[in-house]
C-alpha positions in Angstrom: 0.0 0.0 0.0 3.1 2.3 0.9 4.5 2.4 -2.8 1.2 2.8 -4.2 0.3 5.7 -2.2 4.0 7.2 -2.9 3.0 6.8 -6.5 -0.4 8.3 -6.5 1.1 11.7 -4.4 4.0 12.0 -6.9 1.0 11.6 -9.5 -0.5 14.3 -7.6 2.6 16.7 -6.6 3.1 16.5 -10.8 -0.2 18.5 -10.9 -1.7 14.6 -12.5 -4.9 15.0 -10.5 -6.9 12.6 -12.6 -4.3 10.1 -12.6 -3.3 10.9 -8.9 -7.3 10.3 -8.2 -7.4 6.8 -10.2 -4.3 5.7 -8.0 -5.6 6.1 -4.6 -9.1 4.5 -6.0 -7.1 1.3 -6.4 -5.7 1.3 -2.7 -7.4 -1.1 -0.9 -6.6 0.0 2.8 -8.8 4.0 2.6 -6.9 4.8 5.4 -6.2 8.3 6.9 -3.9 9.7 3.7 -5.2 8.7 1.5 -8.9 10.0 2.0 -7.1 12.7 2.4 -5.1 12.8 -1.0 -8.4 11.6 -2.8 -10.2 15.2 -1.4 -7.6 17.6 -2.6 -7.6 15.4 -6.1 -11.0 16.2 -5.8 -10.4 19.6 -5.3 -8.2 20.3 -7.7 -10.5 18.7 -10.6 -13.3 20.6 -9.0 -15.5 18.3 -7.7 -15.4 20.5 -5.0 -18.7 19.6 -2.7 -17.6 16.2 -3.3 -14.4 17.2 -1.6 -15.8 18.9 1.5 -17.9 16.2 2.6 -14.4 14.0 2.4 -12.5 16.9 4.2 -15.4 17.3 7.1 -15.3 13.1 7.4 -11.5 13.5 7.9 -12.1 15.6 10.7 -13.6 13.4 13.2 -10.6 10.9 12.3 -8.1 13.5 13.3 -6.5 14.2 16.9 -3.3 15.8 15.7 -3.7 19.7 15.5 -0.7 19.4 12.1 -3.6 17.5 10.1 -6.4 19.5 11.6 -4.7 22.5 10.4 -4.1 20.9 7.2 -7.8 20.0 6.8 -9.0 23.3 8.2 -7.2 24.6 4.9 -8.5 22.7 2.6 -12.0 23.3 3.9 -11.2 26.9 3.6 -9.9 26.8 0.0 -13.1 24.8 -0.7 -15.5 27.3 0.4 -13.3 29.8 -1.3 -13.7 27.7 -4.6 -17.8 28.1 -3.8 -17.7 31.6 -2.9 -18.8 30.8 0.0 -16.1 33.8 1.7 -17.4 34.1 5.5 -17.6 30.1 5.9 -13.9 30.6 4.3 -13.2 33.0 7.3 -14.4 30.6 9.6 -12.1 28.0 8.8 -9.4 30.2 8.2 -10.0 31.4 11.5 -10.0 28.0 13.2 -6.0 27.6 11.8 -5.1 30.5 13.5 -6.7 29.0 17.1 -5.1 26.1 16.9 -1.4 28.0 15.3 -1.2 32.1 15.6 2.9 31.9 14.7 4.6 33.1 11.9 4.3 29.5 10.3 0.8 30.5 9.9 0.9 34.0 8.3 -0.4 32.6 4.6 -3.4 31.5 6.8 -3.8 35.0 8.2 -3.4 37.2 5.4 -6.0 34.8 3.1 -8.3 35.3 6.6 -8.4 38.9 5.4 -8.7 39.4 2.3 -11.6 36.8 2.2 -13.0 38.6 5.4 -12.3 42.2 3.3 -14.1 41.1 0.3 -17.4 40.3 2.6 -17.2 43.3 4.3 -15.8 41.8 7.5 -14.2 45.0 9.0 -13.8 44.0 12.3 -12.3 40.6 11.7 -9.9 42.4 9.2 -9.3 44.7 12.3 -8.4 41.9 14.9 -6.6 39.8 12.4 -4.4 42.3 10.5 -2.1 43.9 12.9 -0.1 41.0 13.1 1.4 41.2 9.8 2.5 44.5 9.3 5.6 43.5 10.8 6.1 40.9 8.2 7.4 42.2 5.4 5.9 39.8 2.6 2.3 41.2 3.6 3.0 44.8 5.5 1.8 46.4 2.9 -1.5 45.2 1.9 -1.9 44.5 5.6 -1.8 48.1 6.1 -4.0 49.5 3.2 -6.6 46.7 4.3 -6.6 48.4 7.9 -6.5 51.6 6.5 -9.7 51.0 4.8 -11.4 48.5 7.3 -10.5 51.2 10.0 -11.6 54.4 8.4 -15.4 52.1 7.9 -15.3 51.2 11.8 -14.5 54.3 12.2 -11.6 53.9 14.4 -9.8 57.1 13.3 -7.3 56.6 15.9 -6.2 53.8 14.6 -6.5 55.3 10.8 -4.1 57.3 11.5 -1.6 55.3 12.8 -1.9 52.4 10.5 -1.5 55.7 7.9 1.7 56.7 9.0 2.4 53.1 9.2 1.8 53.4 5.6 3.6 55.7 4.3 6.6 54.8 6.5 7.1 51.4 4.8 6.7 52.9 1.6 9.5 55.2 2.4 11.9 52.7 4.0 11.1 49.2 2.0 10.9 48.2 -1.7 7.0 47.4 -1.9 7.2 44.2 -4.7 4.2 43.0 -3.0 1.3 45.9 -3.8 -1.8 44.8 -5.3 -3.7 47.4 -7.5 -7.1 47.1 -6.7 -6.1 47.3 -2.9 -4.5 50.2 -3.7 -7.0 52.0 -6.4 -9.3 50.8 -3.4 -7.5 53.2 -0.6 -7.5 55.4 -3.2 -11.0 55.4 -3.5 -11.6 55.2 0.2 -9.7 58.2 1.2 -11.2 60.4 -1.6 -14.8 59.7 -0.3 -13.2 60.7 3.2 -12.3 64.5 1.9 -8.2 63.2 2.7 -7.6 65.0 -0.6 -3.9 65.5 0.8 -2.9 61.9 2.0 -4.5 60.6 -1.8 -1.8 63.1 -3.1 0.2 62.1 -0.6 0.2 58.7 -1.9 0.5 59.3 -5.4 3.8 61.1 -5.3 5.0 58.2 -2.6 4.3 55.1 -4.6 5.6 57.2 -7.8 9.4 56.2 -6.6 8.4 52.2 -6.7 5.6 51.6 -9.0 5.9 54.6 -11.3 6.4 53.0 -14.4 3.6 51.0 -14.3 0.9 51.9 -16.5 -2.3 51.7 -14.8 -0.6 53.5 -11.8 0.6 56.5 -14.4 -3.4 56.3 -15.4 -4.7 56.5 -11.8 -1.9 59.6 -10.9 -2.8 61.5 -13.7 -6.8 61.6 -13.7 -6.8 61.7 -9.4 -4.5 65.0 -9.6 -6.7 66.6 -12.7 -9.5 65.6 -9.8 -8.0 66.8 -6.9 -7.0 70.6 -8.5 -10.4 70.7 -9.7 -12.2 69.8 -6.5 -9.5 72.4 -4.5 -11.7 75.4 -5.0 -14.8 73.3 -4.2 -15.9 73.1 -0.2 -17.1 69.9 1.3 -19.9 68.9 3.6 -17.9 65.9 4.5 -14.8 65.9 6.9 -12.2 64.2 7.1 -10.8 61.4 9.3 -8.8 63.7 11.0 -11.2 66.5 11.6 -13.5 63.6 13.6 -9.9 62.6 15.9 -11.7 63.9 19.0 -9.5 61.7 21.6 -7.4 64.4 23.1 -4.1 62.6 23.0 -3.0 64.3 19.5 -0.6 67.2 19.3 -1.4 70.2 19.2 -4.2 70.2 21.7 -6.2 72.7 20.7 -9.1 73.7 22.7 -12.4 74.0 21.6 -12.3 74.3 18.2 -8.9 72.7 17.9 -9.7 69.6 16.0 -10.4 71.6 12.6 -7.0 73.8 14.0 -5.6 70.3 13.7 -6.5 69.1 10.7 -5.8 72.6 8.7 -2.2 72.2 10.4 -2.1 68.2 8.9 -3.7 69.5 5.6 -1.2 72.5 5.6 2.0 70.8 6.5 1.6 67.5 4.2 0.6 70.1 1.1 4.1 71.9 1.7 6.1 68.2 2.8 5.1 66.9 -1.2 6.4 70.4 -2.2 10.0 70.0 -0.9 9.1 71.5 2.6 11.6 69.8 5.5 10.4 70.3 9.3 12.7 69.4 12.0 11.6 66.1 13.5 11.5 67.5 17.3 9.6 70.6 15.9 6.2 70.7 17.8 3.0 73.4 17.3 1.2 73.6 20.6 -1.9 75.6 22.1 -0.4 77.5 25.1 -3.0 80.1 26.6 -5.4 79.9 23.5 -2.5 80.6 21.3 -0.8 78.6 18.9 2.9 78.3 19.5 6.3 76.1 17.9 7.8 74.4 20.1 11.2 72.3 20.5 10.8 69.1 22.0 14.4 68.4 22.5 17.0 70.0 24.3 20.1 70.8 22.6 23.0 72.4 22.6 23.6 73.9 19.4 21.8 75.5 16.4 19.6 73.6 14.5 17.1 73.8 11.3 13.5 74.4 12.1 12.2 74.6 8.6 13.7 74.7 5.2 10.2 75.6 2.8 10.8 76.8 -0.9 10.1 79.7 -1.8 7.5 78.7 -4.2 5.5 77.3 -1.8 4.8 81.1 -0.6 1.6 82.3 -1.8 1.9 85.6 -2.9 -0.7 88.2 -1.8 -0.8 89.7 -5.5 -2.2 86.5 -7.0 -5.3 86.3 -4.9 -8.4 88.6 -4.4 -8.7 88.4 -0.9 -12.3 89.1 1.2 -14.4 88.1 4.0 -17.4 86.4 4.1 -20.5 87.0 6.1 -19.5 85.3 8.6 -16.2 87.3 9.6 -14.0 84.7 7.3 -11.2 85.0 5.0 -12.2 84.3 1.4 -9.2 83.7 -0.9 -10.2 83.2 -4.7 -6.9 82.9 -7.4 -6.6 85.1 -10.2 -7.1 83.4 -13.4 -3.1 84.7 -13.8 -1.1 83.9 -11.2 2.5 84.6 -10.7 3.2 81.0 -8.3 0.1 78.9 -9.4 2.0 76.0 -7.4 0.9 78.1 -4.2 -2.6 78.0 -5.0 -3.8 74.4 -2.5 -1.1 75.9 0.0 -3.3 78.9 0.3 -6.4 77.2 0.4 -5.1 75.2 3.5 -3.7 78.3 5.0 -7.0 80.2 4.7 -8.7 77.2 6.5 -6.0 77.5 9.3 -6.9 81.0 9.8 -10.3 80.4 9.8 -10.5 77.7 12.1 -8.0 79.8 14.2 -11.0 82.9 14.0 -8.0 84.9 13.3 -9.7 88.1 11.1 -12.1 87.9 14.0 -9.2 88.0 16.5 -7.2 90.7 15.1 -10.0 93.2 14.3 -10.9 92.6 18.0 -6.9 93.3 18.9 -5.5 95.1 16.9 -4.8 98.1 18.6 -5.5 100.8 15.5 -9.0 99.4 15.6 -9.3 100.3 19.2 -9.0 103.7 19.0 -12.3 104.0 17.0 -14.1 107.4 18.7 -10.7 108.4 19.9 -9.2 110.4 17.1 -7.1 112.7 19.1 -5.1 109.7 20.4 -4.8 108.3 17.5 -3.4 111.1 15.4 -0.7 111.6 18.1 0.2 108.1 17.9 0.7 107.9 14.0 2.2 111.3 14.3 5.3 109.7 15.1 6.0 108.1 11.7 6.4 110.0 8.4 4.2 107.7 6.4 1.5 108.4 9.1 -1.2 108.7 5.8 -0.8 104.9 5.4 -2.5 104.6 8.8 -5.3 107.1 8.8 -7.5 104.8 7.0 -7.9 102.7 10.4 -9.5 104.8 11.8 -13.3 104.8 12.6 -15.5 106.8 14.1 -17.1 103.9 15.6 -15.6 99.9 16.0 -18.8 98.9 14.0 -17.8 101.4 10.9 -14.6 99.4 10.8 -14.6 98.1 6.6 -13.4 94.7 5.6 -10.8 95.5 3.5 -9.2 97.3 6.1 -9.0 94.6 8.5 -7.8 92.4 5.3 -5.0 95.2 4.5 -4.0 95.6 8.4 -3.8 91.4 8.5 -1.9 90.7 5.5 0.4 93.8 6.7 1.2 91.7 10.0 2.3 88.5 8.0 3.7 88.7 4.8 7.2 88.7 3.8 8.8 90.8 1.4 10.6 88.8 -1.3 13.2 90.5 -3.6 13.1 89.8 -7.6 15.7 88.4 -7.7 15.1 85.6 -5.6 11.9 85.0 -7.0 13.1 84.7 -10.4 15.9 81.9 -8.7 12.4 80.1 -7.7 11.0 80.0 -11.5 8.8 83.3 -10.3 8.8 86.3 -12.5 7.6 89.3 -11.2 8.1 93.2 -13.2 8.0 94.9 -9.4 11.3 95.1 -7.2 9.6 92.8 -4.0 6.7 90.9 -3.7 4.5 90.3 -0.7 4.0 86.4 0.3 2.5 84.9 3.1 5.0 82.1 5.0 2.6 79.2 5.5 3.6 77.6 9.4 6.5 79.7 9.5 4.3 82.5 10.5 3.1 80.7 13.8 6.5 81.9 15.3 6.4 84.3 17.6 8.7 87.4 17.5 12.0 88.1 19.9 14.2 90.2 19.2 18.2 88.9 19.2 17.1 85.8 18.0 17.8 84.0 15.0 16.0 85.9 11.8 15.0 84.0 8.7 17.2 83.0 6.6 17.0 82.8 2.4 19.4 80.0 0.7 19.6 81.6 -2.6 21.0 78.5 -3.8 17.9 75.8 -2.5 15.7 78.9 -3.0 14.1 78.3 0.1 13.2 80.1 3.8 15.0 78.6 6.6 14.4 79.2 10.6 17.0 78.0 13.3 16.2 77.2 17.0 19.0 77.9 19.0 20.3 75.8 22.0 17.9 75.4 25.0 15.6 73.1 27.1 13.0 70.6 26.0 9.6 72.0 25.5 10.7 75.6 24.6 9.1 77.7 22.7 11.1 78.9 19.4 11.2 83.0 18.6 12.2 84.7 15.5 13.6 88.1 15.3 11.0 88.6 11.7 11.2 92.1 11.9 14.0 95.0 13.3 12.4 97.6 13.8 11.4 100.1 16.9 8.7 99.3 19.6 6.5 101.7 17.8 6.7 100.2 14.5 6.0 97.0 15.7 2.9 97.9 17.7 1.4 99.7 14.2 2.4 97.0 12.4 2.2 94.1 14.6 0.0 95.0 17.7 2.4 94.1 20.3 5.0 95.6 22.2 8.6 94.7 21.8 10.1 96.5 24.8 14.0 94.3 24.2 14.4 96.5 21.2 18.0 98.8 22.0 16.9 101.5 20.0 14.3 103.5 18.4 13.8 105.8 15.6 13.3 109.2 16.2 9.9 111.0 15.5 9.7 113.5 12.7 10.3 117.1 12.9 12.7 119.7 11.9 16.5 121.0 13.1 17.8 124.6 12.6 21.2 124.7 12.7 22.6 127.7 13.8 23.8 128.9 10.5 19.7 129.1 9.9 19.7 126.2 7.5 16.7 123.6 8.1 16.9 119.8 8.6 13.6 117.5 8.1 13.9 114.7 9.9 12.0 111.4 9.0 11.6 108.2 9.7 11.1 106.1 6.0 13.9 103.9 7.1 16.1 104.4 4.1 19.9 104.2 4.6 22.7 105.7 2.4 24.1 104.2 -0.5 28.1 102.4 1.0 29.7 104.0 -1.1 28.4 107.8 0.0 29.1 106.9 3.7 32.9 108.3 4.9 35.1 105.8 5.4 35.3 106.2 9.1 31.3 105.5 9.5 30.9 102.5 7.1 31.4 100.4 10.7 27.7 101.7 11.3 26.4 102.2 8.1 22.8 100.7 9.1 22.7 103.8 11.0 23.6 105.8 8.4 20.4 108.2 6.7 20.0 109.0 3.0 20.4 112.9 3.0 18.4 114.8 0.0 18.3 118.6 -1.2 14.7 120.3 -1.0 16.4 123.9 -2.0 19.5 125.6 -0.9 18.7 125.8 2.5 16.3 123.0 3.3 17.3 119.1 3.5 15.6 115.9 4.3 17.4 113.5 6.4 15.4 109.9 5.8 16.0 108.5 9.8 18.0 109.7 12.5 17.8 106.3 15.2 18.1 107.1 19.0 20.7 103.9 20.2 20.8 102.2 23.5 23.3 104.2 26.2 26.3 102.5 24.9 26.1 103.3 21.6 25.2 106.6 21.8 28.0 107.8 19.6 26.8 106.7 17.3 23.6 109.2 17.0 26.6 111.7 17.7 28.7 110.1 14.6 25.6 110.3 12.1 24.7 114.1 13.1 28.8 114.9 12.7 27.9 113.0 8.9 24.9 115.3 8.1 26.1 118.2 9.5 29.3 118.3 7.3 27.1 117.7 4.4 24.3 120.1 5.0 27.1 122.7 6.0 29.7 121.9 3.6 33.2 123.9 4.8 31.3 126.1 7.2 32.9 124.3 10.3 36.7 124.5 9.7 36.8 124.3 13.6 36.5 120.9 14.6 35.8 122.1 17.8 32.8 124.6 16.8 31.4 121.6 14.6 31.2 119.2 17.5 29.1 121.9 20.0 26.9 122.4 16.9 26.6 118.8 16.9 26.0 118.6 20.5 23.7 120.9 20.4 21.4 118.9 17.6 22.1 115.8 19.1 20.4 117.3 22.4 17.6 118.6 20.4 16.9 115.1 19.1 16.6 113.9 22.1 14.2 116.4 24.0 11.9 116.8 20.7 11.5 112.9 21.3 11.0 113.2 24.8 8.5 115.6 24.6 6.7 113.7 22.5 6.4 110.9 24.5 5.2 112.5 27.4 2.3 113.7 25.8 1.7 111.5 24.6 1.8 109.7 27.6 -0.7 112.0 29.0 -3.3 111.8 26.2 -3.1 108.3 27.7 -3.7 108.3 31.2 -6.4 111.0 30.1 -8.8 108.6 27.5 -11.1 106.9 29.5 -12.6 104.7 26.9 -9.7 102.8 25.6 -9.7 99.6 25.8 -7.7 98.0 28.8 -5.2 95.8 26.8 -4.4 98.8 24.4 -4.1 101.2 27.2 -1.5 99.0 29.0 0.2 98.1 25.5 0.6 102.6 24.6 1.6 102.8 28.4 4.1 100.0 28.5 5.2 102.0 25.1 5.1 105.2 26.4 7.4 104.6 29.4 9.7 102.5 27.6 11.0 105.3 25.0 10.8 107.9 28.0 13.0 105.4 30.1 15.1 105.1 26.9 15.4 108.7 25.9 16.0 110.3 29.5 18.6 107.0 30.2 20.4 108.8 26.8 20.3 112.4 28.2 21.6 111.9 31.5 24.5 109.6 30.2 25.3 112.6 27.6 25.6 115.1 30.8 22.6 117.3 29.9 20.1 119.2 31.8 16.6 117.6 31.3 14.4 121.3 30.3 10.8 118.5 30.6 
């Protein structure tokens, strides 16, 4: 009996079923093996009922759980054979009772797919995770869980098995994708509003399975989609606008999941743009506001974010307004300058929106406070020379205040000035000198002054932001502007009270030869080469000087510096002096009173300036508290400042 059953299973192991099926018939002794050969003969030829009623006989005949498990598989490929999937699952799951090792992974994996095709989420759920550490099926493990997570809606666990995802398709040839699993993900995350993670998706599998043509077919129509549905709003959110467990950064309040998702939406959008974010980078919600963060302490500089500059969306290609609802409404010009910014600007105008920031800064802004309280206000915007860009602020009433004045106040606050020239390195072209962009994430870091400013690689053509060394859990500053507590609060609404200088207010000199000096504040420097040789060490300082007639010149800043570098106001005054003058002072000595003398003037014109308008201050009663503590904290700072300069210089205080 032996060598005829070794003949009949070589008939069989040949792929001979007919032949291996006549051989067994003409064993006499039916025992255990061969009813067990005959069935899978019998399965192979289809005679598959046939078959199972052999394989379920077996069973009773079988103590060891090696031919159980064998049997179980049969069973299961029979039912498979019949279509009969969730009996399939069954049987399949019986294998993995009586074996869950890695000897029985083949088992698993056809567990759920069978249990995917019936619809069998949950089983696909408690059977899956087990094989995405084995590399053969990670990867349609994952997509399975993806999908049978997103319809149990675990979103929790979407999102990890996502990231999962994406991970292996980073760190591991995938030779083991399947098309319609992934079409189906595809599919499943479109319905879902994930418009980002399909893109996502596209340009990771690209790198492995590029080349293939039905991939190059599904890439091409989903991104025709996903440009067309950009400017289209969606009832339905997103798996990640429903993650309402708590645990995921940043916490966010209130409305913080939709904060959350814009941030996701936002970052991933600038990631498949060439965007880099330092791994220990966090965004946090401190106090209501949103913050960046460093979650490791170091001990040296390092790269926050590297974004290209063509990722910036400049404010010139969008027509910007504000719904009924207080809301920014950004709609692209059929032209645009940096079309590739146009679904970065979308996802930015979501995070403001679900931040309520219009909202926030007409209520803050401090301009906007002084509705009703002209007087005030014209003294405060008195101080700067281009004080007609800021009368149009100004309401009677808070209620009067227009849209498109909050807009233009807003976009003043965040936008970058980019230079031609490195616009053109980006593939921009532009006919004006600068250009005005927004700085998507990079505009969530707070101001400091003395820290570390951006930074422009003219050779990656890309904004870069350092964190300096500190503690874990900081928060990261940027010094994003340089100028004076006063510009800041017009432009910003804050006070920067670390600044160690500020500019001096306008008005005019007489020197004592009668000629007049108009002092201004446009922050316009002198040409290098126009600056004597002995000042180029403080050229910043440095004013441009102009002729109005014979007798009258403009001088375009004059900056009051901290205490110790108070020679330097001295230095530029000596400069514009010997220019306004010419070879009037052949006496060195006669030069420096006159200088002196207009240095001193400066500095009392500024400090009379301050006081009243300290006192216009203390005297408005219907400012608003934060605003009156913000011009107060403003107001004795640059007194502080300009008496501290005084006294040092040995000079009688007349105020």
């Amino acid at each position: 009996m032996s060598l005829k059953y070794e003949q009949a299973k070589s008939l069989y192991l040949q792929g001979k079923y007919n032949k291996a099926l006549a051989a067994v018939k003409k064993i006499k002794e039916q025992d255990y093996r061969v009813l067990e050969l005959e069935s899978v003969c019998l399965l192979h030829l289809n005679k598959t009922k046939l078959a199972l009623l052999k394989l379920e006989g077996l069973l009773a005949k079988s103590n060891d759980p090696k031919d159980k498990i064998r049997i179980y598989q049969n069973i299961a490929f029979a039912y498979e054979k019949l279509n009969l999937l969730d009996k399939s699952v069954i049987y399949l799951a019986k294998i993995l009772e009586l074996d869950s090792s890695l000897n029985t992974c083949k088992d698993r994996y056809l567990l759920i797919r069978a249990a995917f095709e019936i619809k069998d989420y949950i089983s696909v759920v408690a059977f899956a995770p087990l094989l995405i550490n084995v590399s053969k099926y990670a990867f349609n493990s994952l997509v399975l869980l993806i999908i049978s997570t997103i319809k149990s809606d675990e979103t929790e666990k979407t999102i990890t098995y996502y990231n999962k995802l994406t991970a292996e398709i980073k760190t591991r040839t995938i030779d083991d994708s399947d098309s319609k699993l992934i079409i189906a993900l595809l599919d499943e995350l479109n319905l879902n509003n994930e418009l980002v993670r399909v893109k996502e998706l596209l340009y990771l599998l690209e790198a492995q399975i590029g080349s293939e043509k039905w991939f190059l077919e599904e890439k091409s129509q989903r991104l025709k989609n996903i440009e067309i549905s950009s400017g289209v709003s969606s009832d339905k959110s997103s798996f990640t606008d429903q993650l309402l467990d708590g645990k995921s950064a940043p916490k966010l309040g209130v409305q913080g999941f939709q904060v959350e998702n814009a941030l996701r939406s936002l970052r991933k959008e600038l990631e498949l743009k060439g965007a880099n974010f330092n791994m220990h980078m966090d965004i946090v919600e401190i106090n209501g506001e949103i913050k960046v963060c460093f979650s490791k302490q170091t001990a040296k500089t390092e790269t926050l974010m590297d974004i290209p500059i063509d990722c910036m969306p400049l404010v010139t290609d969008f027509k910007l307004s504000l719904d009924r609802a207080g809301m920014l409404v950004a709609k692209a010009n059929n032209k645009m300058l940096n079309p590739k910014s146009s679904l970065i600007m979308r996802h930015l105008v979501e995070l403001y929106n679900s931040c309520n920031k219009l909202t926030s800064w007409k209520e803050s802004y401090p301009l906007f406070q002084l509705a009703g309280n002209y007087k005030l206000f014209e003294k405060l915007v008195s101080a700067r020379s281009n004080k007609n860009e800021y009368y149009h602020f100004y309401a009677d009433q808070f209620e009067d205040i227009d849209d498109d004045v909050i807009i233009d106040s807003f976009i003043k606050s965040r936008v970058f000035n980019f230079k031609s020239y490195d616009l053109r390195k980006a593939g921009i072209k532009t006919t004006n000198n600068f250009e005005p962009a927004f700085l998507p994430i990079i505009d969530l870091i707070n101001h400091k002054m003395g820290e570390d400013p951006y930074y422009i690689d003219t050779q990656k053509s890309s904004l870069i932001t350092y964190t300096g060394a500190g503690r874990a859990g900081r928060e990261v500053f940027v010094e994003y502007n340089s100028y004076d507590p006063l510009v800041t609060f017009l432009s910003y609404g804050f006070i920067d009270c670390n600044s160690d200088w500020i500019y001096s207010v306008p008005h005019t000199l007489t020197t004592k030869n009668g000629r007049k000096i108009d002092i201004e504040n446009v922050v316009s420097q002198a040409k290098l080469e126009l600056i004597p040789e002995a000042c180029r060490d403080i050229s910043g300082f440095m004013p441009t000087i102009s002729v109005n007639n014979a007798d009258h010149y403009n001088v375009s800043k004059l900056v009051i510096p901290e205490v110790t570098g108070r020679g330097i106001l001295n230095s530029v005054l000596t400069n514009v002096l010997s220019i306004v003058e010419g070879s009037m002072y052949l006496d060195n000595e006669e030069l420096q009173k006159e200088v002196a003398r207009l240095e001193l003037s400066v500095l009392e014109t500024n400090l009379e300036y301050w006081v009243e308008l300290k006192m216009l201050v203390k005297n408005s009663q219907s400012i608003h508290a934060a605003v009156y503590k913000q011009l107060n904290d403003l107001c004795k700072f640059s007194i502080s400042h300009i008496k501290t300069c005084i006294e040092k210089a040995g000079c009688f205080i007349r105020i």
